[in-house]
Structures are given as structure tokens and as C-alpha cells.
Gaussian input, Z-matrix of N, CA and C with variables (Angstrom, degrees):
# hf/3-21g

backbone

0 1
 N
 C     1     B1
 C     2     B2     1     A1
 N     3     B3     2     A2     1     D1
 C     4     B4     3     A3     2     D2
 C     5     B5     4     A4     3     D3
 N     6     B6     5     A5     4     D4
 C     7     B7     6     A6     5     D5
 C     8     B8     7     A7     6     D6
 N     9     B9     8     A8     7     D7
 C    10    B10     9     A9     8     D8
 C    11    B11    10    A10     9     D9
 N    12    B12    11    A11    10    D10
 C    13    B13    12    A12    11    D11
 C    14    B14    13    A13    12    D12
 N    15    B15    14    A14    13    D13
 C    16    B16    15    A15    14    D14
 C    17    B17    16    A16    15    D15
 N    18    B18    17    A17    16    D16
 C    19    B19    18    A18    17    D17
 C    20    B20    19    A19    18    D18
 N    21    B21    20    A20    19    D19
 C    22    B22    21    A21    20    D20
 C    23    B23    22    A22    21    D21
 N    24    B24    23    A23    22    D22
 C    25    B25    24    A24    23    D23
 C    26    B26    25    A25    24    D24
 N    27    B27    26    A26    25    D25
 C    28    B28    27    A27    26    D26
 C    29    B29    28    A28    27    D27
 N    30    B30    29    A29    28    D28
 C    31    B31    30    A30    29    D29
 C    32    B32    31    A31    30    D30
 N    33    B33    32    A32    31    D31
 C    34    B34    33    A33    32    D32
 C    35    B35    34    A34    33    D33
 N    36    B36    35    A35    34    D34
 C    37    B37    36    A36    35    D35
 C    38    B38    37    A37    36    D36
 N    39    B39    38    A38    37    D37
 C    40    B40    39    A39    38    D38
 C    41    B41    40    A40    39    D39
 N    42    B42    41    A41    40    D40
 C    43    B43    42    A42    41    D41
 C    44    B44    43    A43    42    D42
 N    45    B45    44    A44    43    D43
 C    46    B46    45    A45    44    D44
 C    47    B47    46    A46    45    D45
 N    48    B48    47    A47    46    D46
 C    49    B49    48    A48    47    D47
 C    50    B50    49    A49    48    D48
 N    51    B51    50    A50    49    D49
 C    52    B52    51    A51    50    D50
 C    53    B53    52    A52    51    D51
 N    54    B54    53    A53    52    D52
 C    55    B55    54    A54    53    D53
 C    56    B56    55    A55    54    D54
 N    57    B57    56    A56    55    D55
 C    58    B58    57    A57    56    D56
 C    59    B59    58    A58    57    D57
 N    60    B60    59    A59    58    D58
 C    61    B61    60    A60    59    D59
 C    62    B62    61    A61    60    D60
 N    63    B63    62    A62    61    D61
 C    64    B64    63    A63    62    D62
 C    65    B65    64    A64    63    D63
 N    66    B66    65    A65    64    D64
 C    67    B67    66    A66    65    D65
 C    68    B68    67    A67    66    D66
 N    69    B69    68    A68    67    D67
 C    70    B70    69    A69    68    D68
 C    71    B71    70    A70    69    D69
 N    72    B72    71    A71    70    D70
 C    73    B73    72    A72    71    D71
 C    74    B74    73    A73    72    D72
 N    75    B75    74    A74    73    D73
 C    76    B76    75    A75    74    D74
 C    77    B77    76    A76    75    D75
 N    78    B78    77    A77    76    D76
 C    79    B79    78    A78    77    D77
 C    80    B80    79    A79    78    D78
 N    81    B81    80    A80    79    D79
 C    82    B82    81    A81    80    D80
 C    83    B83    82    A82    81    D81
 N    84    B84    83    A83    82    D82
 C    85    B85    84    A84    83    D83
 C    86    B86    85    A85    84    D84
 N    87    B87    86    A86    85    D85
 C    88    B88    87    A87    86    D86
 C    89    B89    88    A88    87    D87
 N    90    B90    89    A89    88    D88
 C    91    B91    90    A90    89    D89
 C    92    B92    91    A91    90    D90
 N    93    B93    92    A92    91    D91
 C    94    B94    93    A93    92    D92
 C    95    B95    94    A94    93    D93
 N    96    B96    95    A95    94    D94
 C    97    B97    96    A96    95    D95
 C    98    B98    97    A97    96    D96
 N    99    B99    98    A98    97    D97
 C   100   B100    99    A99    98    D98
 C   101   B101   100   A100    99    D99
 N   102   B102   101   A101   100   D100
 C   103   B103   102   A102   101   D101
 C   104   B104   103   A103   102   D102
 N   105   B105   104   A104   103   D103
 C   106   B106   105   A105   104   D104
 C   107   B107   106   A106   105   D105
 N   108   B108   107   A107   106   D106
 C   109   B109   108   A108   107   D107
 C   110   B110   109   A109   108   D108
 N   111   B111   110   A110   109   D109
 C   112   B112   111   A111   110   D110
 C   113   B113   112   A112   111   D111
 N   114   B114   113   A113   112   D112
 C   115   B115   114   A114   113   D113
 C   116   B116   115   A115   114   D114
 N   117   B117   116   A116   115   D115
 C   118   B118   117   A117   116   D116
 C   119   B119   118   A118   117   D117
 N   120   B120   119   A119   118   D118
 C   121   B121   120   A120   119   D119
 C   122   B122   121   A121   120   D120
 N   123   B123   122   A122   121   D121
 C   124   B124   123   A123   122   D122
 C   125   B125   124   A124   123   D123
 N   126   B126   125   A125   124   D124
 C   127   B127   126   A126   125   D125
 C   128   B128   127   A127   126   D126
 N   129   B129   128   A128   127   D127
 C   130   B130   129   A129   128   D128
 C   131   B131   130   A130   129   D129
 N   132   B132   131   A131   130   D130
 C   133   B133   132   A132   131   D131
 C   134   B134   133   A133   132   D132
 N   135   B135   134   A134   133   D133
 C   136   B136   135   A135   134   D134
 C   137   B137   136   A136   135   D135
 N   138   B138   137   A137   136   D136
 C   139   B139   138   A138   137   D137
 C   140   B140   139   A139   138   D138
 N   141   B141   140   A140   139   D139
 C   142   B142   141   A141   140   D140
 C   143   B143   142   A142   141   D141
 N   144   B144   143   A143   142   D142
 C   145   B145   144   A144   143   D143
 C   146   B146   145   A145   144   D144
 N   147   B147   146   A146   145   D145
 C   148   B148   147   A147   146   D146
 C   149   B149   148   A148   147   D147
 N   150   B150   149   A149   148   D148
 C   151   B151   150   A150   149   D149
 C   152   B152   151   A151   150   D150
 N   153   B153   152   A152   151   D151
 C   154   B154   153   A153   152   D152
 C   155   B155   154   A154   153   D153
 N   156   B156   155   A155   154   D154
 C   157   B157   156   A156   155   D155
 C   158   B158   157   A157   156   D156
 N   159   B159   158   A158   157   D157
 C   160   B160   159   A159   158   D158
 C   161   B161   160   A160   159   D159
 N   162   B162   161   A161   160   D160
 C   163   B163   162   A162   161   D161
 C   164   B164   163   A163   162   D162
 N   165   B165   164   A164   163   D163
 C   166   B166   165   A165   164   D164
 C   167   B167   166   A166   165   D165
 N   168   B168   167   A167   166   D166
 C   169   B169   168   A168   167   D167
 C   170   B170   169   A169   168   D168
 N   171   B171   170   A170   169   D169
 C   172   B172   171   A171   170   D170
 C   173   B173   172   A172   171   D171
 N   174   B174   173   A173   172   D172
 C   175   B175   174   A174   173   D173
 C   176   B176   175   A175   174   D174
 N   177   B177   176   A176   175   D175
 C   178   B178   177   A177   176   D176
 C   179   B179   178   A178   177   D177
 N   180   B180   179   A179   178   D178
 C   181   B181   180   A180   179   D179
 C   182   B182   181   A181   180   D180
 N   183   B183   182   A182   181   D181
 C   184   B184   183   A183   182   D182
 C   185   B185   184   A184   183   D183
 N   186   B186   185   A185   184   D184
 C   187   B187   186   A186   185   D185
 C   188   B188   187   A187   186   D186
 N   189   B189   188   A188   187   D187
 C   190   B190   189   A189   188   D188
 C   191   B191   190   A190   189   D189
 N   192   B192   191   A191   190   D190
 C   193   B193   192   A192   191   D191
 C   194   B194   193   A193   192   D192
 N   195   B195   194   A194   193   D193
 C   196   B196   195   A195   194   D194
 C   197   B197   196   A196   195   D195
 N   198   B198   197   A197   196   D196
 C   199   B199   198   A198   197   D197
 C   200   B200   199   A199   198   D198
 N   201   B201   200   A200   199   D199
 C   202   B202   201   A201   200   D200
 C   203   B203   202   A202   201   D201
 N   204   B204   203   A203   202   D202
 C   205   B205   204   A204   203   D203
 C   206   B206   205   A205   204   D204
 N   207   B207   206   A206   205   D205
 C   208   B208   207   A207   206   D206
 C   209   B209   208   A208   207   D207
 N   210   B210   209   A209   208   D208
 C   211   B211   210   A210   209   D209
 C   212   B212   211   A211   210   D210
 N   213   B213   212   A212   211   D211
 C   214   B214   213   A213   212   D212
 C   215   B215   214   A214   213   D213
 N   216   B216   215   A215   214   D214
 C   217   B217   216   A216   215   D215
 C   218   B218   217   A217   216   D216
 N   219   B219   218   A218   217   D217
 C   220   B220   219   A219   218   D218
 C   221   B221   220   A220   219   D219
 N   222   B222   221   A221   220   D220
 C   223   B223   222   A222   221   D221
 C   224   B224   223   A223   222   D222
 N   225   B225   224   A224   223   D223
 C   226   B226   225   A225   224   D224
 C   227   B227   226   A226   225   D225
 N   228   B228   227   A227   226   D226
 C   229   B229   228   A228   227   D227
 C   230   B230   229   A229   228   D228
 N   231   B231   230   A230   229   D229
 C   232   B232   231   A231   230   D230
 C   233   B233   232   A232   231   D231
 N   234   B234   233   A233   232   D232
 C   235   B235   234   A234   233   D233
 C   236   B236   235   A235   234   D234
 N   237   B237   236   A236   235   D235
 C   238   B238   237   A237   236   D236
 C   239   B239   238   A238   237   D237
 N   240   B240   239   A239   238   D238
 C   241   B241   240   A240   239   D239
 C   242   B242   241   A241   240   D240
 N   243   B243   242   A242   241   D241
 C   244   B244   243   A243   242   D242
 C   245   B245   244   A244   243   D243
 N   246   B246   245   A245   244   D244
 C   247   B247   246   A246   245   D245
 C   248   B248   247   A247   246   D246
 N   249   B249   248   A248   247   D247
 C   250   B250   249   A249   248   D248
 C   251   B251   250   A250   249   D249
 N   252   B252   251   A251   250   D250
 C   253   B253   252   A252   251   D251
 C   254   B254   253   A253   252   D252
 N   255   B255   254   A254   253   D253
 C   256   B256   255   A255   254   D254
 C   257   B257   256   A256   255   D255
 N   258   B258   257   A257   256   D256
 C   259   B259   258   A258   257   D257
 C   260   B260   259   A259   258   D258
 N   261   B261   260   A260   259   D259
 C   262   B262   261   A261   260   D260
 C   263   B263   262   A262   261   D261
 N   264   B264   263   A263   262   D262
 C   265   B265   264   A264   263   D263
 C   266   B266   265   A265   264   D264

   B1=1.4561
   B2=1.5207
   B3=1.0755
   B4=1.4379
   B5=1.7258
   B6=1.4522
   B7=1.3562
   B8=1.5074
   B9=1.7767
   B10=1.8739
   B11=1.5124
   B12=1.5645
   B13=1.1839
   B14=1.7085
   B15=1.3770
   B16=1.9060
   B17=1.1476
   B18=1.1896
   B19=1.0540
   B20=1.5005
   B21=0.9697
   B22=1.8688
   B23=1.4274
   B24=1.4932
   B25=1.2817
   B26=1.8326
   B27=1.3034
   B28=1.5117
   B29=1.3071
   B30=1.5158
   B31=1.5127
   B32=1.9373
   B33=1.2351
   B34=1.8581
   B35=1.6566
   B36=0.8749
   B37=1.5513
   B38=1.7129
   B39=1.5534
   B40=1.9212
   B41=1.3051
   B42=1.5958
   B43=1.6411
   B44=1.4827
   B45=1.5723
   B46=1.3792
   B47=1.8858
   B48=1.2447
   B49=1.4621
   B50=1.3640
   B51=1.2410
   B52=1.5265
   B53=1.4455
   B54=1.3776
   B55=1.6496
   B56=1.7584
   B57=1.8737
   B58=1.1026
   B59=1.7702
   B60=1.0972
   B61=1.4489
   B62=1.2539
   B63=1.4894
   B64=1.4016
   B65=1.5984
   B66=1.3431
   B67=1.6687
   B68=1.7620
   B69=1.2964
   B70=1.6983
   B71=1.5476
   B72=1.2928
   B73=1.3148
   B74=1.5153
   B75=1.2943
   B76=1.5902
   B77=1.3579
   B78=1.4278
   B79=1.2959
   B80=1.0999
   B81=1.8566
   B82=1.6023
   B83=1.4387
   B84=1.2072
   B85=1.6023
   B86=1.5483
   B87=1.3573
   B88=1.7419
   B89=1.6414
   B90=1.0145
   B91=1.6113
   B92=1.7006
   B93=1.5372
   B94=1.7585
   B95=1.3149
   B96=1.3632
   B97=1.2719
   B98=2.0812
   B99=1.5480
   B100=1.4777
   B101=1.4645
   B102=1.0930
   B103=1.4961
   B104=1.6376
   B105=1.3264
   B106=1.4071
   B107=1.7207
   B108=1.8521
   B109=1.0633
   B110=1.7565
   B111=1.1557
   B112=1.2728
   B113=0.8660
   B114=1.8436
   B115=1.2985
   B116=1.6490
   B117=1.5774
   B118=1.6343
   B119=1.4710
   B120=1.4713
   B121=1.4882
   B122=1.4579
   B123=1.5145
   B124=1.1649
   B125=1.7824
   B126=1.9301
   B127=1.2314
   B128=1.0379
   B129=1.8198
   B130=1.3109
   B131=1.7969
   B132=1.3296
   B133=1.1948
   B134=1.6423
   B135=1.4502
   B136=1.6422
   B137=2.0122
   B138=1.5477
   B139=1.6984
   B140=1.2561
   B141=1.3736
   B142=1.9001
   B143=1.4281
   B144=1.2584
   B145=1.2999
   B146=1.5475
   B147=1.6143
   B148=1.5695
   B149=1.5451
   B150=1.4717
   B151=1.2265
   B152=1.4561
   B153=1.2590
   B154=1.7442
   B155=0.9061
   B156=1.6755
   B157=1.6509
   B158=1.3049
   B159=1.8346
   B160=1.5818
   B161=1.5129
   B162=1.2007
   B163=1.8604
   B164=1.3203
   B165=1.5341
   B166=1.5227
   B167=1.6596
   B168=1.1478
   B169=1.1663
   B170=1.8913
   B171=1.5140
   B172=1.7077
   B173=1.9839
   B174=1.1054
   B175=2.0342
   B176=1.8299
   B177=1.5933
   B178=1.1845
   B179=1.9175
   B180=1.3149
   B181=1.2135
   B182=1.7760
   B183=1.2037
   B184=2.0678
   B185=1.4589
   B186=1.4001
   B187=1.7941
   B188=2.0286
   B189=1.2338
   B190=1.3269
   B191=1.6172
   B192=1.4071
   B193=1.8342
   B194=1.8085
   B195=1.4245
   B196=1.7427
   B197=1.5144
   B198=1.6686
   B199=0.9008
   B200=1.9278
   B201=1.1035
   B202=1.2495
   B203=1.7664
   B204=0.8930
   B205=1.2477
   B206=1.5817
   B207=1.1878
   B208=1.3799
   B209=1.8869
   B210=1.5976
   B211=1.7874
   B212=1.8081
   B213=1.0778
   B214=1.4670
   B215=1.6342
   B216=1.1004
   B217=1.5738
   B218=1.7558
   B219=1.5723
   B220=1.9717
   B221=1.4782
   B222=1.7602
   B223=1.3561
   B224=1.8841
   B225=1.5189
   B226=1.1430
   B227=1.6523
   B228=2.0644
   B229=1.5522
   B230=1.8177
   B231=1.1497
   B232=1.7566
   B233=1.8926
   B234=1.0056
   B235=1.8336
   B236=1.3536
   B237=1.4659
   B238=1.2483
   B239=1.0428
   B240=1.4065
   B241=1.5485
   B242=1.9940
   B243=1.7963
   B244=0.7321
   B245=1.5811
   B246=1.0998
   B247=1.5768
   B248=1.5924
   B249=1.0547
   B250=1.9086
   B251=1.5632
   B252=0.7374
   B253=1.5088
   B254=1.7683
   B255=1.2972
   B256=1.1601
   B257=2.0590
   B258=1.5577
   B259=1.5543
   B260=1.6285
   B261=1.4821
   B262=2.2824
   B263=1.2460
   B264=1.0724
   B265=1.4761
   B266=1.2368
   A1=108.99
   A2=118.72
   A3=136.59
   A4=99.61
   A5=124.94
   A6=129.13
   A7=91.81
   A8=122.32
   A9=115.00
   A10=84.55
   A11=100.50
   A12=148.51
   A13=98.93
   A14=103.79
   A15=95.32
   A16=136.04
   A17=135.99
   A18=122.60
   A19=132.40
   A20=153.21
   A21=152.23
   A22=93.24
   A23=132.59
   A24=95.57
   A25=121.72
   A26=102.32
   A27=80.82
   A28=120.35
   A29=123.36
   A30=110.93
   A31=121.71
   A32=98.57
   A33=85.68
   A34=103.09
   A35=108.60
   A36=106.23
   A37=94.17
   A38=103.65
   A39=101.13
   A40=113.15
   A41=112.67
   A42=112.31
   A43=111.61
   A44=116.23
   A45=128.48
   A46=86.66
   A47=125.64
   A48=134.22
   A49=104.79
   A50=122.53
   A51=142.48
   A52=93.90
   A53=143.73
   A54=137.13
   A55=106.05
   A56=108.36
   A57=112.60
   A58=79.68
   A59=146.28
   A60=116.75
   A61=97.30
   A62=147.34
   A63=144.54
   A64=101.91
   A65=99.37
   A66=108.80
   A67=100.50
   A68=91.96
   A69=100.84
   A70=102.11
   A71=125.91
   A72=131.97
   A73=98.18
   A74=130.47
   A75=119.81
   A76=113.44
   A77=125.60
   A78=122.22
   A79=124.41
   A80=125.18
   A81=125.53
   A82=95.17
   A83=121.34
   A84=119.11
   A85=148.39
   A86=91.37
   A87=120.95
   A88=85.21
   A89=119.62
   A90=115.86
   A91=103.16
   A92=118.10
   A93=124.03
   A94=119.40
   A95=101.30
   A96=103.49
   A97=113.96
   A98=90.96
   A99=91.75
   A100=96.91
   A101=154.05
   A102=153.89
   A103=103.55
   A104=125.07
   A105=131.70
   A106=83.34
   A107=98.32
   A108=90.93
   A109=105.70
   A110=122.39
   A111=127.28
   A112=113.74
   A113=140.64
   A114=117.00
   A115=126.74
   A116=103.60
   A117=102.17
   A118=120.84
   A119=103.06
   A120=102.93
   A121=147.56
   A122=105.87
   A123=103.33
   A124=134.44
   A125=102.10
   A126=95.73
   A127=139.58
   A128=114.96
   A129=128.00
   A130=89.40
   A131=141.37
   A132=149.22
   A133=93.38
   A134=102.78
   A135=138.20
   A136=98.15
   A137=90.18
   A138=99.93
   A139=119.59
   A140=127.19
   A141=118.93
   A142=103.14
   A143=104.37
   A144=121.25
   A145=135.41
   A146=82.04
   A147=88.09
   A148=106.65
   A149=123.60
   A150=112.19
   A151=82.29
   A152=122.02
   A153=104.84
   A154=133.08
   A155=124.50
   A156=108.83
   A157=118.99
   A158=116.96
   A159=104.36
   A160=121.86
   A161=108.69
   A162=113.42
   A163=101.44
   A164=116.44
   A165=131.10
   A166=119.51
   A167=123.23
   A168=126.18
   A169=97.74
   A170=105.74
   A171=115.47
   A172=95.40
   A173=101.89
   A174=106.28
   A175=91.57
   A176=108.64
   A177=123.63
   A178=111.54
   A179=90.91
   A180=113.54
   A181=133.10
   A182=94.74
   A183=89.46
   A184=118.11
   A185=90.14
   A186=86.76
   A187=96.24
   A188=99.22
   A189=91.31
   A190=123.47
   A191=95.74
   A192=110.14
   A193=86.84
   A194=145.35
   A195=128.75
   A196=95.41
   A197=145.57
   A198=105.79
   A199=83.90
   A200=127.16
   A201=142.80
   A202=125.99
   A203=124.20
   A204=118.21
   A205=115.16
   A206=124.81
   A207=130.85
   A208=98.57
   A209=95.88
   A210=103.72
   A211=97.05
   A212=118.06
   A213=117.97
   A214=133.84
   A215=105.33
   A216=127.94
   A217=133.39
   A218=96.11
   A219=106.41
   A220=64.34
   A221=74.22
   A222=123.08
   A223=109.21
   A224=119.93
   A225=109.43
   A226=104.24
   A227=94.71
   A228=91.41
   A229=85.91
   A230=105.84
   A231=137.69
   A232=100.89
   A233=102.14
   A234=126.91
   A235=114.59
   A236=94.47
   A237=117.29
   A238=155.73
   A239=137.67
   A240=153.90
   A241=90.08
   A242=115.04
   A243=104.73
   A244=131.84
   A245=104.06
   A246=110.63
   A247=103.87
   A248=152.52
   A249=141.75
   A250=105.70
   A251=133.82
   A252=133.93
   A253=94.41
   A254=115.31
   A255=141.82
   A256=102.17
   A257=82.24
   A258=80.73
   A259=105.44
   A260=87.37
   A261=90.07
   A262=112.16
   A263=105.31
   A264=103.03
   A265=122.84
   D1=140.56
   D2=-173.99
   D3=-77.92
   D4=142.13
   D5=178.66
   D6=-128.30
   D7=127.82
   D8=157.07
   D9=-100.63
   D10=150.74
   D11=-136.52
   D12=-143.46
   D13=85.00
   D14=158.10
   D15=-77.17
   D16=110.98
   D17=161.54
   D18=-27.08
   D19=79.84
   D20=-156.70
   D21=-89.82
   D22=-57.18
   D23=-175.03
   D24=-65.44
   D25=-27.56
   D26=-178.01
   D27=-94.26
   D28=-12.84
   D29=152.26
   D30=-70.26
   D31=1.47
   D32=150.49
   D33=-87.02
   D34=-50.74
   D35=-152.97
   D36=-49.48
   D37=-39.94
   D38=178.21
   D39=-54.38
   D40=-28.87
   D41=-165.43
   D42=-87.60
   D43=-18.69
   D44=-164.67
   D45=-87.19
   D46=-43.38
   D47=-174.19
   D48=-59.48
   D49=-41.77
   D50=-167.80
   D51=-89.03
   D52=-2.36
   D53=-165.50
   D54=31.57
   D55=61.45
   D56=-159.89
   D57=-104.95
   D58=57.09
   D59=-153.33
   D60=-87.95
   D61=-22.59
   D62=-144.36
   D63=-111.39
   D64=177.00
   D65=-175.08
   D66=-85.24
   D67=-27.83
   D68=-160.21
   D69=-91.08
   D70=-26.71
   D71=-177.48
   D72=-81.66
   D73=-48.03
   D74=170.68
   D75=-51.04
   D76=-66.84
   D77=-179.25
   D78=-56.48
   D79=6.70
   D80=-173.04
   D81=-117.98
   D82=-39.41
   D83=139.04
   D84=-22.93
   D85=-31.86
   D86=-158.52
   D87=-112.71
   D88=-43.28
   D89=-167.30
   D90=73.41
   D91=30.84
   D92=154.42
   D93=-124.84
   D94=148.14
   D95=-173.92
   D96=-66.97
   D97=153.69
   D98=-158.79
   D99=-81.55
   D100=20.55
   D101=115.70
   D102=-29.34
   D103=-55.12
   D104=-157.87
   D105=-61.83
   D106=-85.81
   D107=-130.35
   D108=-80.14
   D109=40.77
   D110=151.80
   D111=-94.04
   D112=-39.31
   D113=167.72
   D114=-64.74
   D115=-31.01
   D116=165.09
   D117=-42.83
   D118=-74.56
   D119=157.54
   D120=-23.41
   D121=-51.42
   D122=156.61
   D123=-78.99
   D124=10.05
   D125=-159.99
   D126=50.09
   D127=50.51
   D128=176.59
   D129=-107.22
   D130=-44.62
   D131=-141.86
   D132=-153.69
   D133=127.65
   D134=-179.07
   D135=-80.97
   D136=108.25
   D137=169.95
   D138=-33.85
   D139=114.12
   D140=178.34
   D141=-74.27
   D142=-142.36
   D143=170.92
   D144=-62.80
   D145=-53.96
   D146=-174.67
   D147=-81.88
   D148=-2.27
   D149=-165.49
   D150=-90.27
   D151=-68.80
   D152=-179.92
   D153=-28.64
   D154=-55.54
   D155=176.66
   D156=-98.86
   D157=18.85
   D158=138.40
   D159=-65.15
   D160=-30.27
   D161=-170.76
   D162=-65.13
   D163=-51.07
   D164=173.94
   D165=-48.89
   D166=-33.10
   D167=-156.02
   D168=-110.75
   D169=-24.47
   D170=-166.83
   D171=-96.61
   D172=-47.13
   D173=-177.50
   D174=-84.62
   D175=165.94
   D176=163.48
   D177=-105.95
   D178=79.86
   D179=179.80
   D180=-132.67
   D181=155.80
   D182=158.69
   D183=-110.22
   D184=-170.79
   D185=-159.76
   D186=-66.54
   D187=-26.75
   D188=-163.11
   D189=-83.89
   D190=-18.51
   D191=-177.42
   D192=-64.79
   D193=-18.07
   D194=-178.64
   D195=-130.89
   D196=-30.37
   D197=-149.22
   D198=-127.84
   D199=161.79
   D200=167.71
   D201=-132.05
   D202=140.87
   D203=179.38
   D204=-122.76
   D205=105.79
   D206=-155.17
   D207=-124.95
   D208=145.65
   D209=-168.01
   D210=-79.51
   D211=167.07
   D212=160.45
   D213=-53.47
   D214=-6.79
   D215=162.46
   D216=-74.56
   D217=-18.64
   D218=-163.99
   D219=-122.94
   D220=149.16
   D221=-179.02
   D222=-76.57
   D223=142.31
   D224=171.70
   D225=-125.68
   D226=144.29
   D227=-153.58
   D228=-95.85
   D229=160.28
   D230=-171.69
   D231=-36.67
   D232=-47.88
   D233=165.07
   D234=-14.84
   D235=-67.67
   D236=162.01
   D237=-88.81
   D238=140.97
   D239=-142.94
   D240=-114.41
   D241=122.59
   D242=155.02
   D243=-95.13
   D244=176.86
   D245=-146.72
   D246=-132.53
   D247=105.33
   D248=169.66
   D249=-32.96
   D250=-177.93
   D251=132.26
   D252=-136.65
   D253=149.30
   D254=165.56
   D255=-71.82
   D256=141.67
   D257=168.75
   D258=-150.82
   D259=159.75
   D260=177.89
   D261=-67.56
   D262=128.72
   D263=163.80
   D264=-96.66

């Protein structure tokens, strides 16, 4: 199974750049409700759609400078917050 992988330290550093400091100021940013993206964050619930290309469209970023998608085999470094990803079955 595939795991995406946020980067947390460097999406603070995006949110601290953005004077994103709050839970509620990210998610009013993000255009999700701050239920969401605290469980994303905390890696309770795998970013959908819209949570990705709010991050994409709100930071000056690509998908890959915050998010990674790594197989169950690679190592994940401390940095990072894992994440589920959903897949088709």
C-alpha cells in the first residue's frame, strides 16, 4: 500500500511564511473545514483532493516540495507525518 507523506516541518515553515499560525487561519486559507485539516495534520485522515490543491494553489509550491508518496518498503524520515493514501480498488 502506498503511504503520502507530508512534510510537517516544511509545511510549518510555509504556514509561519503565510502568518498561517492557527488551526482556524489554515483551514480559512485552505477553504476546509478545521475538523479536516487537523485530522490531516495530525495524520488521523489522508489529504483528498481538495485538501491537496488547496495547499497547492494557497503555498508557492509543487506537489513534491510537501507531499511524497512512498511504497511500504522506503523508509520515512522523522520530518515527516505519515499520511494513508486511499486507493481504487
Amino acid at each position: 500500500m502506498a503511504t503520502l507523506i507530508i512534510d510537517s516541518e516544511r509545511f510549518k515553515q510555509l504556514r509561519a511564511e503565510q502568518g498561517l499560525d492557527t488551526l482556524q487561519s489554515l483551514a480559512a486559507a485552505l477553504r476546509v473545514d478545521k475538523a479536516t485539516a487537523s485530522r490531516v495534520l495530525n495524520g488521523k485522515a489522508a489529504p483528498g483532493p481538495h485538501f491537496i490543491s488547496s495547499v497547492l494553489l494557497t503555498f508557492p509550491v509543487k506537489f513534491e516540495d510537501v507531499f511524497t508518496i512512498v511504497t511500504g518498503d522506503e523508509q520515512v524520515s522523522e520530518a515527516a507525518a505519515p499520511l494513508e493514501l486511499a486507493t481504487a480498488s
